[in-house]
C-alpha positions in Angstrom: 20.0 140.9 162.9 20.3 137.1 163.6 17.3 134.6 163.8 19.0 131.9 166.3 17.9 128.5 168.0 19.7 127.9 171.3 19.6 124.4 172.0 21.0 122.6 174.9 20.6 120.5 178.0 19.1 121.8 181.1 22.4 122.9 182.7 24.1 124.5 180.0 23.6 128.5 179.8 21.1 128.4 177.2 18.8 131.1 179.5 22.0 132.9 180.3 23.9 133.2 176.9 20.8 133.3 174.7 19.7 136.8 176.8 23.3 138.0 176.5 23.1 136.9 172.8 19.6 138.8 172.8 21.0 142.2 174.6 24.4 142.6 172.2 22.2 141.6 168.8 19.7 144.1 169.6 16.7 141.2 169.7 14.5 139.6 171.6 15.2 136.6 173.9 12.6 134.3 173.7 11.8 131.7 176.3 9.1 129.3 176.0 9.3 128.9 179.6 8.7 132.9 180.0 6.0 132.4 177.3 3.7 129.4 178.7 3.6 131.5 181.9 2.4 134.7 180.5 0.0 133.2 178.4 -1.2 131.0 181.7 -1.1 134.6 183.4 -2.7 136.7 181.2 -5.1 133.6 180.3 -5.1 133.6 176.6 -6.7 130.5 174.9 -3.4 129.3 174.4 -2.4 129.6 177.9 -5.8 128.0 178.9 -5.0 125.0 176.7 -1.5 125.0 177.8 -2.2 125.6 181.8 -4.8 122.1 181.6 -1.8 120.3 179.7 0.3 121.1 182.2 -1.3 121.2 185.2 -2.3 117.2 184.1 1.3 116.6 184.0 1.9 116.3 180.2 4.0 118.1 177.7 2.4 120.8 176.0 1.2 119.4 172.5 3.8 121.1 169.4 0.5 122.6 167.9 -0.1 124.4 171.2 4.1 125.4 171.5 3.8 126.4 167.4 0.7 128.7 168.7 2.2 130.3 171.3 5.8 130.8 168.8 3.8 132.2 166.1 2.3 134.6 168.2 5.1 136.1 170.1 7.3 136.4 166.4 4.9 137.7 165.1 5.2 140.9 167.5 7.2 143.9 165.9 10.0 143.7 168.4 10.8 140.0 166.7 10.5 140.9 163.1 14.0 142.0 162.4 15.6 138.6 164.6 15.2 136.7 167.7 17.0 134.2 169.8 14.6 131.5 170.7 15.8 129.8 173.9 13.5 126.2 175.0 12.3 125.9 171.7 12.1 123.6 169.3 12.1 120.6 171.2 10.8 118.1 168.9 11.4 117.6 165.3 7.9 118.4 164.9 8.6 121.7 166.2 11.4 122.2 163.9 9.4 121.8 160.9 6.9 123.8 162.2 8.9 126.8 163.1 10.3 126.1 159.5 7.0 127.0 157.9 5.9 129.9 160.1 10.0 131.6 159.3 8.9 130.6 155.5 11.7 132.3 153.1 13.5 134.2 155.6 14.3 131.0 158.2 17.0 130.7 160.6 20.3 131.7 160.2 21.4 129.1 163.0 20.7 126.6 165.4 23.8 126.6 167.8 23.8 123.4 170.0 25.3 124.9 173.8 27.8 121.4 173.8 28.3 120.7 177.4 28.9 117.2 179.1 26.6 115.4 181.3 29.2 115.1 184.3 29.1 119.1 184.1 25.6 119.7 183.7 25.2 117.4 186.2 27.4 119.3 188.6 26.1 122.8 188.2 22.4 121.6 188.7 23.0 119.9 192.0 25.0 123.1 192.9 21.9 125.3 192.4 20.5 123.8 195.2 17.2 123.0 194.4 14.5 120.6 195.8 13.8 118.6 192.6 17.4 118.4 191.4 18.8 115.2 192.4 21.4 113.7 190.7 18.7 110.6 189.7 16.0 113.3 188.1 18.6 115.3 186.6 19.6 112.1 184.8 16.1 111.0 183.9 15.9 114.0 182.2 19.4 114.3 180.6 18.0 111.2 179.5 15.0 112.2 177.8 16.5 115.5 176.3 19.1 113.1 174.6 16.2 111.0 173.4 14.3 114.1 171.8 16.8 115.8 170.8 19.0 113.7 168.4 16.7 113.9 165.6 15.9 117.8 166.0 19.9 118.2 166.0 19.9 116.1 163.0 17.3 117.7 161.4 19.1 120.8 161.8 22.0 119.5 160.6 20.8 118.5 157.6 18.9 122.1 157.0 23.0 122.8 157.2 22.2 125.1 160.2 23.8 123.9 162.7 26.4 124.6 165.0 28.2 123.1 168.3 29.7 125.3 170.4 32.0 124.4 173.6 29.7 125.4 176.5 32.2 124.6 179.3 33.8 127.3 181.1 32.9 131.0 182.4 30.4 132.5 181.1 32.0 135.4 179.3 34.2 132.4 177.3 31.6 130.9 176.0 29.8 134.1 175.0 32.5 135.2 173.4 33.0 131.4 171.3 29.0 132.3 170.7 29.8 135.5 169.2 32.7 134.4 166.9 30.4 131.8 165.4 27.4 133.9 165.3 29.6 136.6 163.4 30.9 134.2 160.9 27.4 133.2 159.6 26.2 136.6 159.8 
């Protein structure tokens, strides 16, 4: 059973392919998004620490998000694979999920390759409040400034892959699956 990243800007399917991913592998699909909320719901010391974080407007620090990660892989539903979806975001993170993996690791980080102009189009479709063509840049923006060295730390761990996220759904599942299935 695969142990997968699913990186990619906000726009891309990484939420939608990485559950379909999760469902035909057999695995969990874990979102950090999901995760930071349970934790905030079910008020954990994590999701304490995490909940002031963000409630200050900051990012959650990588030693809280490595926390939180250790905790939900560790369950028995993650031990035979995952896909983690939202996480890593830093390089920190990568090295960091590196440790806790330890021998086993990944077997791929699979960038969800989709261009601005398109991502930029399906958020402003979805029709919500805060997604304005100038925020949705700010933070294409940002994700292009932390990302580049976690992609290139991945790339040099000789784990990733790009995949074409442009067009319906089920083709880029299905370009997900072929590389997925080679490296398996």
């Amino acid at each position: 059973m695969p142990r997968l990243v699913i990186l990619g800007r906000q726009g891309s399917g990484k939420g939608t392919q990485s559950a379909r991913l999760a469902e035909r592998y057999g695995v969990p699909h874990v979102s950090t998004g999901d995760i930071l909320r349970t934790a905030v719901a079910e008020q954990t010391e994590l999701g304490q620490r995490a909940k002031a974080t963000m409630d200050a407007g900051d990012l959650v620090p990588d030693e809280i998000m490595l926390g939180i990660i250790e905790a939900r892989l560790a369950a028995p539903d993650a031990m035979a694979g995952f896909v983690l979806d939202g996480f890593p975001r830093t390089d920190a993170q990568a090295k960091g999920l590196a440790g806790l993996l330890g021998a086993e690791g990944l077997d791929l980080a699979i960038d969800l390759a989709v261009p601005d102009e398109v991502v930029i189009e399906r958020m402003l479709g979805r029709g919500r409040a805060d997604d304005t063509e100038e925020a949705i840049r700010r933070r294409l923006d940002l994700y292009e400034e932390q990302t580049a060295p976690l992609l290139d730390w991945f790339a040099g761990q000789d784990l990733l892959v790009a995949v074409d996220g442009v067009g319906t759904p089920d083709e880029v599942f299905a370009r997900l699956v072929e590389v997925i299935d080679e490296r398996s």
